[in-house]
C-alpha positions as CSV (number, residue, x, y, z in Angstrom):
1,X,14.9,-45.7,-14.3
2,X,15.4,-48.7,-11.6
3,X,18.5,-47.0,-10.6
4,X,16.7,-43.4,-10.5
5,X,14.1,-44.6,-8.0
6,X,16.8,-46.8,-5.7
7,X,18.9,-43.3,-5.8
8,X,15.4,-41.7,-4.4
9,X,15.1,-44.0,-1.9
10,X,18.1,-44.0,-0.4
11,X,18.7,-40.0,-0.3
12,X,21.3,-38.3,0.1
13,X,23.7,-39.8,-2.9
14,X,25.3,-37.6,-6.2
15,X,24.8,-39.5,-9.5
16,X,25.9,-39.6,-12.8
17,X,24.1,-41.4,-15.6
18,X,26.8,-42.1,-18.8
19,X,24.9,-42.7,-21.9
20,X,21.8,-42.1,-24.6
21,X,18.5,-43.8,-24.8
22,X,14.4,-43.3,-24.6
23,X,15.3,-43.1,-20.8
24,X,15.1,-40.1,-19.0
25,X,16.3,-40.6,-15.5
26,X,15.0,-38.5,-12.9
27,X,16.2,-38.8,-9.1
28,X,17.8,-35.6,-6.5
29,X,21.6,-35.1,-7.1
30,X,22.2,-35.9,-10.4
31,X,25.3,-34.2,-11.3
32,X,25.6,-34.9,-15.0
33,X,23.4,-37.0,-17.7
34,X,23.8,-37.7,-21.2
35,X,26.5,-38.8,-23.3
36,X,30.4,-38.3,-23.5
37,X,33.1,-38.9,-25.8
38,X,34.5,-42.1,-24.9
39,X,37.9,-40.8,-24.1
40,X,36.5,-39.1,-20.9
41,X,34.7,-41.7,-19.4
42,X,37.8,-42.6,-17.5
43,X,37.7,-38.9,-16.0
44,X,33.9,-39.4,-14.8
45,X,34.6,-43.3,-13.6
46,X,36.7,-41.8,-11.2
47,X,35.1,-39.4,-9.4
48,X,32.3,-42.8,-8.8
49,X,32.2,-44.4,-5.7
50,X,30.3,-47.7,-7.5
51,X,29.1,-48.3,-10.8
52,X,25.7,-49.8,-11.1
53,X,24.4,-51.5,-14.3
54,X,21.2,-53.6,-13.3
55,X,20.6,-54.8,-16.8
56,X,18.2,-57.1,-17.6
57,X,20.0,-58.2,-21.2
58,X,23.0,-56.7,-22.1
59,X,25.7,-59.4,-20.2
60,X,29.0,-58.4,-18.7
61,X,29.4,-55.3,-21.3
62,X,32.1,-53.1,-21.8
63,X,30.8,-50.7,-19.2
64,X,31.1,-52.8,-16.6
65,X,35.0,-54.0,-18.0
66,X,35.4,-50.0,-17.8
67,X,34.4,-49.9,-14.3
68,X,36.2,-52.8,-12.8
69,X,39.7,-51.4,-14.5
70,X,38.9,-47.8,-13.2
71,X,38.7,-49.9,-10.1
72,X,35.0,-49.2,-9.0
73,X,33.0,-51.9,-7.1
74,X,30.0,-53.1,-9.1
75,X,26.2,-53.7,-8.1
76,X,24.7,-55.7,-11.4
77,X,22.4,-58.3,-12.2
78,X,23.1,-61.4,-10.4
79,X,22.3,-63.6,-13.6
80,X,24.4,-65.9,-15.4
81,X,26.0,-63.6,-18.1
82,X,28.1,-61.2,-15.3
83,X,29.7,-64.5,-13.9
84,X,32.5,-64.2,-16.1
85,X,33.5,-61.4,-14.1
86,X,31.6,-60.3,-11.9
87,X,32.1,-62.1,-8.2
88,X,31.9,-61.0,-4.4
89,X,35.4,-59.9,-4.7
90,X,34.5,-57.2,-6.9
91,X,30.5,-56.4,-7.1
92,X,27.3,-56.7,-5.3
93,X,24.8,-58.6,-7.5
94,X,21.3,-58.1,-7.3
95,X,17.8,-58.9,-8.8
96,X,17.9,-56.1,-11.4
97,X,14.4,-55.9,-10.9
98,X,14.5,-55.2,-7.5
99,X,14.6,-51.6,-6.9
100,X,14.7,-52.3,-2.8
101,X,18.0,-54.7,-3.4
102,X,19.5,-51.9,-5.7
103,X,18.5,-49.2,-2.9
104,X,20.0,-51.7,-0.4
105,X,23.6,-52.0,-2.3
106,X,23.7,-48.3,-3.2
107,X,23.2,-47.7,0.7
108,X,26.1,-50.3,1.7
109,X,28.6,-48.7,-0.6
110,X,28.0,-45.3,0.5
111,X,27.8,-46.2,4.2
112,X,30.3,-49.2,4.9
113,X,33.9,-47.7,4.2
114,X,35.7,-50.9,4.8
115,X,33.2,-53.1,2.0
116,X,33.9,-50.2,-0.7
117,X,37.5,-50.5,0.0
118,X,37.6,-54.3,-0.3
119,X,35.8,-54.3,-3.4
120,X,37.5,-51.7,-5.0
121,X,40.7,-53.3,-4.2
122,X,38.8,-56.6,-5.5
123,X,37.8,-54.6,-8.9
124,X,41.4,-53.3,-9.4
125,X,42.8,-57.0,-9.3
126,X,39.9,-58.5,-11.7
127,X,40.9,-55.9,-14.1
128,X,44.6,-57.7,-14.1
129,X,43.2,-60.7,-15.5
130,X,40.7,-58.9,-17.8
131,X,43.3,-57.9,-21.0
132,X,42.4,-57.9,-24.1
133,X,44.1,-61.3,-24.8
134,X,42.5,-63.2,-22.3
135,X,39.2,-61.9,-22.3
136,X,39.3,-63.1,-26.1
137,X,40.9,-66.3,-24.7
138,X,37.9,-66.8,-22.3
139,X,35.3,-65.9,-25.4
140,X,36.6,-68.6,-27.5
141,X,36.8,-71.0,-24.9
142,X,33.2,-70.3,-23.8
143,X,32.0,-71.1,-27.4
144,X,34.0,-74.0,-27.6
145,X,32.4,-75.8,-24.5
146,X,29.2,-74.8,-26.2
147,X,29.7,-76.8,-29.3
């Protein structure tokens, strides 16, 4: 809903929400909302220009993995859990309760060519270093600095 009222405040942007939930999204230009098979995700991802996941809870999810390897710059909470991933190479982080910072993000990707382009080309080189094998890698040595 954050995301929803930054999209009406900005104007003037096409959106697509992926997913299911009590939620019902409501904001001008939505083009499609609800859920998809997971094997055409890819196909929506890239017609994005960004992905934006302000979560509150959730951590550097999957979602936000798919994004980066479809090669789509990121606006996401700037707490501690995205840091594995997320960085000004490849995202713009924001308070996730702060629907004028999301607004604000949402407006710089769609108006500043040259900062979409460098964090796309930022996402696409994160996703080279986010395989299976060493995301797993990372995971275990995470826990193991926390024992």
């Amino acid at each position: 809903l954050r995301v929803a009222e930054a999209i009406n405040r900005v104007g003037n942007v096409n959106s697509i929400f992926i997913g299911k939930g009590k939620q019902n999204p409501v904001c001008e230009g939505i083009l499609f909302k609800g859920s998809l098979p997971h094997k055409d995700i890819p196909l929506y991802l890239g017609a994005a220009d960004c992905f934006i996941l302000p979560t509150l809870h959730e951590g550097c999810c999957n979602a936000v993995v798919e994004a980066i390897a479809c090669g789509l710059p990121v606006i996401s909470s700037n707490l501690p859990f995205n840091q594995d991933v997320l960085d000004k190479t490849n995202s713009i982080l924001v308070d996730p309760n702060n629907i004028d910072e999301i607004a604000e993000s949402i407006r710089v990707i769609r108006d500043d060519v040259n900062k979409r382009n460098s964090l796309m080309t930022g996402a696409m080189k994160t996703a080279e270093r986010l395989t299976l094998n060493q995301r797993a890698k990372r995971i275990m040595e995470f826990i193991m600095a926390k024992m």
